[in-house]
LOZA-320584 format. One record per atom (N, C-alpha, C, CB): x, y negated, z negated; residue in three letters. Coordinates in steps of 0.001 Angstrom, whole numbers, padded with zeros to 6 digits, always signed. Glycine has a CB too. Example, Ala and Ser with C-alpha at 12.3 -4.5 7.8 and 13.67 -1.06 7.14 Angstrom:
<drendrens>
+013190+005690-007800ALA +012300+004500-007800ALA +013200+003300-007800ALA +011308+004473-009046ALA +012850+002250-007080SER +013670+001060-007140SER +012900-000030-007870SER +014084+000598-005725SER 
</drendrens>
This chain:
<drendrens>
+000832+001181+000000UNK +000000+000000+000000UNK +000869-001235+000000UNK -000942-000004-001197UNK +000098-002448+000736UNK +001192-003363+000485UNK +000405-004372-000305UNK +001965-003956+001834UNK +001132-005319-000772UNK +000632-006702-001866UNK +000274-007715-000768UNK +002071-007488-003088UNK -000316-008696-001174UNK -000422-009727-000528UNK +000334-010455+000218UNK -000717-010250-001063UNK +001237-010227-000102UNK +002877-010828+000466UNK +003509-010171+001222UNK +003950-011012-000469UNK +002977-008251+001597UNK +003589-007850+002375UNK +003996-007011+001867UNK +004216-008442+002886UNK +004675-007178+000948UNK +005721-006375+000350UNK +005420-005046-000417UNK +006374-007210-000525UNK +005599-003813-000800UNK +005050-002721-000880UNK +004584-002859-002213UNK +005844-001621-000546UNK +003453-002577-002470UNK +002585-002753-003772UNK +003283-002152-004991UNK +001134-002031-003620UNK +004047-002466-005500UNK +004421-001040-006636UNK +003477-000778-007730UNK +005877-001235-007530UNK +002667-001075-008142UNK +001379-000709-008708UNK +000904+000766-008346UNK +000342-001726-008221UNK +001107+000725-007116UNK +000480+002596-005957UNK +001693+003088-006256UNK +000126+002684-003635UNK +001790+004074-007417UNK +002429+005320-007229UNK +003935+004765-007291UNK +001962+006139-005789UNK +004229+003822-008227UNK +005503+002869-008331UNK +006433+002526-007665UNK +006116+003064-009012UNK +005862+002773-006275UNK +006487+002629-005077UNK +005714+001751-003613UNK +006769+004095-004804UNK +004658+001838-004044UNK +003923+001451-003069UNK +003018+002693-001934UNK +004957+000589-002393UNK +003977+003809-002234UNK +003005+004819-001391UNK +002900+005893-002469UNK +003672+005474+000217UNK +002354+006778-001785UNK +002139+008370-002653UNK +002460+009562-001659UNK +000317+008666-003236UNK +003484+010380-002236UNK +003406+011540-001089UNK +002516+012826-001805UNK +005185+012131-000593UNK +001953+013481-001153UNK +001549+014535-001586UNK +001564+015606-000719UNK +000508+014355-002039UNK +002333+016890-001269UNK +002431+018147-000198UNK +001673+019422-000478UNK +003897+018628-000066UNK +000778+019622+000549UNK +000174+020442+001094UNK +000609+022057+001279UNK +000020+019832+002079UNK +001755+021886+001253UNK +002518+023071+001762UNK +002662+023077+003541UNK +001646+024490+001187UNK +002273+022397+004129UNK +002760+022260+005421UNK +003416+021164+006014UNK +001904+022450+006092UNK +003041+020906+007792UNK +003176+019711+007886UNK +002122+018670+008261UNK +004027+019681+008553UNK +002072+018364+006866UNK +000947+017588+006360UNK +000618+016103+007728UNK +001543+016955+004508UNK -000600+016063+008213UNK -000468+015238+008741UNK -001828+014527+008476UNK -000005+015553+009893UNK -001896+013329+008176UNK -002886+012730+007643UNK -003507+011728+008908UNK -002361+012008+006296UNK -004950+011863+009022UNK -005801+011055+009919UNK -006242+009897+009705UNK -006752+011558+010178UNK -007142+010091+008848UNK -007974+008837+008570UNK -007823+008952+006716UNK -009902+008985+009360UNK -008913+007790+006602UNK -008527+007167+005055UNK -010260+006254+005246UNK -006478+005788+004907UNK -010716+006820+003635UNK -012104+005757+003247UNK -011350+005165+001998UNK -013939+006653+002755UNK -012240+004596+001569UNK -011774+004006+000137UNK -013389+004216-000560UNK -011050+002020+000198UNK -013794+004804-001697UNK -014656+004667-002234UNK -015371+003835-002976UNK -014558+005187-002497UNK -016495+003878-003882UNK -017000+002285-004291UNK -016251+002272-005809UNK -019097+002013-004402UNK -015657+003634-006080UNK -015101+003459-007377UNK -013882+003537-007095UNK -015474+004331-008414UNK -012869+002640-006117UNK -011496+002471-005532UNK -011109+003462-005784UNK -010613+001506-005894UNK -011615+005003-005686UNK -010869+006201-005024UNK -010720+006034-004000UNK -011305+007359-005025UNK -009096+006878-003356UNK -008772+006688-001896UNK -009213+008151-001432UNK -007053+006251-001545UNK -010122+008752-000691UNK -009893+009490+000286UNK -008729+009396+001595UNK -011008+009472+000645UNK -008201+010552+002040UNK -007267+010900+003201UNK -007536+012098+003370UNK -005814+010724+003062UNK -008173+012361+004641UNK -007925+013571+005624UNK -007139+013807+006507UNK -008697+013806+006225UNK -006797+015034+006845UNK -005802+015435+008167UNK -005978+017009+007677UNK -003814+014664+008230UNK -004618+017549+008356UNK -004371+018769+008091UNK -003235+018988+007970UNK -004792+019501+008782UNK -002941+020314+007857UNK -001316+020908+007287UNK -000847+021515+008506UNK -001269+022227+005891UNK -000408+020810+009249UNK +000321+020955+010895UNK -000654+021429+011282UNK +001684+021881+011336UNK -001876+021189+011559UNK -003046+021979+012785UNK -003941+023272+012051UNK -001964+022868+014348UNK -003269+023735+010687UNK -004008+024953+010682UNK -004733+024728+009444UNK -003158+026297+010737UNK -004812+024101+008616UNK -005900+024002+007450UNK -006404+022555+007274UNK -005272+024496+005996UNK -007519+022089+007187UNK -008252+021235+007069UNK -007826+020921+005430UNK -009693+021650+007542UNK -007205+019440+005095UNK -007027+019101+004314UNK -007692+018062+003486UNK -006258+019082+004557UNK -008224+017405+002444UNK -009030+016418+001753UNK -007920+016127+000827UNK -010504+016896+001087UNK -007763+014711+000504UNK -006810+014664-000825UNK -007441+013110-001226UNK -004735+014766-000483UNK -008189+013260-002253UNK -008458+011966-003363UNK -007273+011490-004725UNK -009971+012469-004226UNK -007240+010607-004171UNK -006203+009707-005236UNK -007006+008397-006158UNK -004849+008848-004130UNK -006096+008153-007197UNK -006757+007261-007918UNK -006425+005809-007122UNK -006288+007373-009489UNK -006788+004951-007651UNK -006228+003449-007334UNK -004947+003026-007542UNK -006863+002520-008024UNK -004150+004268-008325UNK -002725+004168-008921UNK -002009+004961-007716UNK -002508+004932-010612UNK -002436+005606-006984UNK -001451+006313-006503UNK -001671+008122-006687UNK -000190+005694-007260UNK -001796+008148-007833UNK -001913+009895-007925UNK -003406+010288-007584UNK -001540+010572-009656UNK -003001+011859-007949UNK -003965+013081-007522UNK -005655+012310-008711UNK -002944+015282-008272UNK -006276+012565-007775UNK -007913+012344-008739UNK -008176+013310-009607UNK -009354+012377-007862UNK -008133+013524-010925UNK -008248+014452-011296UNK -009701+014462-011404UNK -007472+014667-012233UNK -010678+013593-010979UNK -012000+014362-010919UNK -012868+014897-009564UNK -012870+013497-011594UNK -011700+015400-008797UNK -011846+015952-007263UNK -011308+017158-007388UNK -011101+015142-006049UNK -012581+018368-006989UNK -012152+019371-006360UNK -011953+020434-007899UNK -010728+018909-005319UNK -012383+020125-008969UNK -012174+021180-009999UNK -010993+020195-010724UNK -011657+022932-009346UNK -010058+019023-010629UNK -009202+018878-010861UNK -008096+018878-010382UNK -009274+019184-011345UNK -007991+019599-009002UNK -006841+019295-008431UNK -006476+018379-007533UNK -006531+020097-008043UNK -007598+017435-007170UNK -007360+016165-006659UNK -006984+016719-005205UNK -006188+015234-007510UNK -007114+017621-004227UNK -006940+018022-002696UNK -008222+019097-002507UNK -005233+018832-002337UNK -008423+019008-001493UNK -009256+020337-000925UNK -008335+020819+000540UNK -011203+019815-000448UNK -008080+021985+000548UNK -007348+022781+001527UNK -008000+023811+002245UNK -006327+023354+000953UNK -008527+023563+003255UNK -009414+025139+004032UNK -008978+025324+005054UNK -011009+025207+004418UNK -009059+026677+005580UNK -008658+027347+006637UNK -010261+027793+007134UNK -007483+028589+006240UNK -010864+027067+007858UNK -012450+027085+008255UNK -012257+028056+009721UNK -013247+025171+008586UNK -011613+027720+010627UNK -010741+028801+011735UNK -010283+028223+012696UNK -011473+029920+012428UNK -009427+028772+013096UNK -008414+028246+014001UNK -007657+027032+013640UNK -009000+027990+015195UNK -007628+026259+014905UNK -006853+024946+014540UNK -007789+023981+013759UNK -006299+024171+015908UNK -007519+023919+012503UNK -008733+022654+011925UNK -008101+021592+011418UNK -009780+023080+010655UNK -008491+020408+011904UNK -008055+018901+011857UNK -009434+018021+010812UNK -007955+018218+013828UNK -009121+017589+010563UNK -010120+016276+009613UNK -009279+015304+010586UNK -009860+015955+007338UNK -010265+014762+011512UNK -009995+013396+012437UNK -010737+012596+011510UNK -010609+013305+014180UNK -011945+012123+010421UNK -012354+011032+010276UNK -013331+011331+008990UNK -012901+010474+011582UNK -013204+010118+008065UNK -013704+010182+006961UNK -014972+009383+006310UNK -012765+010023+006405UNK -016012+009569+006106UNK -016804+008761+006060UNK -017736+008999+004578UNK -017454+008831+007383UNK -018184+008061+003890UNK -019014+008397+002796UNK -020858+008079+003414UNK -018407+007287+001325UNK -021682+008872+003201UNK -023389+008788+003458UNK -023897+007800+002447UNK -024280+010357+003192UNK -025244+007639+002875UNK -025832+006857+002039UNK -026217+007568+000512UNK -027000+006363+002810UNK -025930+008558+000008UNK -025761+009619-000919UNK -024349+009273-001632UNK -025800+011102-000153UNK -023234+008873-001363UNK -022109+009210-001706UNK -021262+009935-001640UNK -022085+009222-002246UNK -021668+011146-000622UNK -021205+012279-000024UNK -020586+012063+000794UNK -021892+013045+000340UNK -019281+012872+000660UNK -018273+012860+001911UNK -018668+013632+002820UNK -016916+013257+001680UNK -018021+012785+004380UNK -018402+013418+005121UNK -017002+013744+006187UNK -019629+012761+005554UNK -016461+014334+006444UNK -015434+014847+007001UNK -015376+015157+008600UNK -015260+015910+006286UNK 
</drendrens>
């Protein structure tokens, strides 16, 4: 994230970004931001598992996503990509 000035937010993850690994090669698509400044990011883990990863406003894993582990990882079949992220009029993600 960057600050107003440009310059990399260190507030996010005391660096300004957050890495988080998947176990592959993680490649991330799109990005929502929620109404409670959770960050959603989708992509996948090089082409073969459909990935979800919620972070706080700080930078880390959400711990109230997914049971606690702050990612969702599926192998739905074949090549699966998350191109785009969207929340419904529900609050439900939509992937």
């Amino acid at each position: 994230l960057r600050a107003a000035d440009g310059q990399p937010d260190l507030t996010f993850d005391g660096d300004g970004q957050a890495v988080v690994d998947l176990g592959g090669i993680d490649d991330p698509r799109a990005i929502a931001l929620m109404p409670n400044g959770r960050i959603l990011v989708v992509g996948d883990t090089g082409g073969n598992d459909l990935a979800v990863v919620a972070l706080t406003p700080t930078g880390a894993l959400d711990p109230t996503f997914n049971a606690g582990t702050g990612m969702f990882v599926r192998d739905v079949q074949g090549s699966d990509q998350g191109r785009a992220v969207a929340l419904d009029a529900n609050g439900r993600i939509v992937v």
